[in-house]
C-alpha positions, 0 to 999 in steps of 0.5 A, spaced: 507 525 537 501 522 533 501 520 526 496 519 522 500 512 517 497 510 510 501 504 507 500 502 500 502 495 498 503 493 490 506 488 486 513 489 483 514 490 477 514 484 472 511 480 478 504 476 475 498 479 479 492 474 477 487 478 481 488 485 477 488 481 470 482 478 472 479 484 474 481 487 467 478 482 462 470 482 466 471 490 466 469 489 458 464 484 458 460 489 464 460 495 458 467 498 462 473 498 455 479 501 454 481 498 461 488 497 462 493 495 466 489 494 472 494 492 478 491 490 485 494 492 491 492 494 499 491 500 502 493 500 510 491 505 514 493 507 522 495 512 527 501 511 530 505 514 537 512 516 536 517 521 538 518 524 531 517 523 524 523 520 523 522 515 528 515 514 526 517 513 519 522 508 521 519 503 525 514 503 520 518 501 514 520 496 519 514 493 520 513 493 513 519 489 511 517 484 516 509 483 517 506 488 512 509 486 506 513 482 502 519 485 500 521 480 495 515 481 491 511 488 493 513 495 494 511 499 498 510 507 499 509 509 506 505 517 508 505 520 514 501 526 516 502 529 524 494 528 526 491 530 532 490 525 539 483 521 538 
């Protein structure tokens, strides 16, 4: 089977994001107010073979937690969606 994977990686609660705080304090200067809490992540997009959903789920949580993310600081939330062969 082929499943289409969306990865969303995030910084944990609490943990500093320098990159969205610095975003949030230009947004004013370029007209853009009432802006807040603005937080930077990554979006990771692939296809994935896989002999099921829960196989496929599997291995790619294993791959966040050793390549994709880091677990100490980042959490992730992983979609999986059954796609057709390219």
């Amino acid at each position: 089977m082929i499943f289409e994977v969306h990865i969303e990686v995030r910084h944990r609660a609490g943990v500093a994001d320098p990159e969205g705080a610095t975003i949030e304090r230009s947004l004013p200067a370029l007209g853009f107010d009432g802006v807040r809490d603005v937080h930077v992540g990554k979006s990771i997009r692939f296809t994935l073979e896989a002999t099921d959903e829960a196989s496929a789920r599997s291995e790619v949580e294993d791959m966040c937690a050793r390549f994709l993310s880091n677990p100490v600081i980042e959490d992730v939330e992983i979609h999986l969606r059954e796609g057709a062969a390219a």
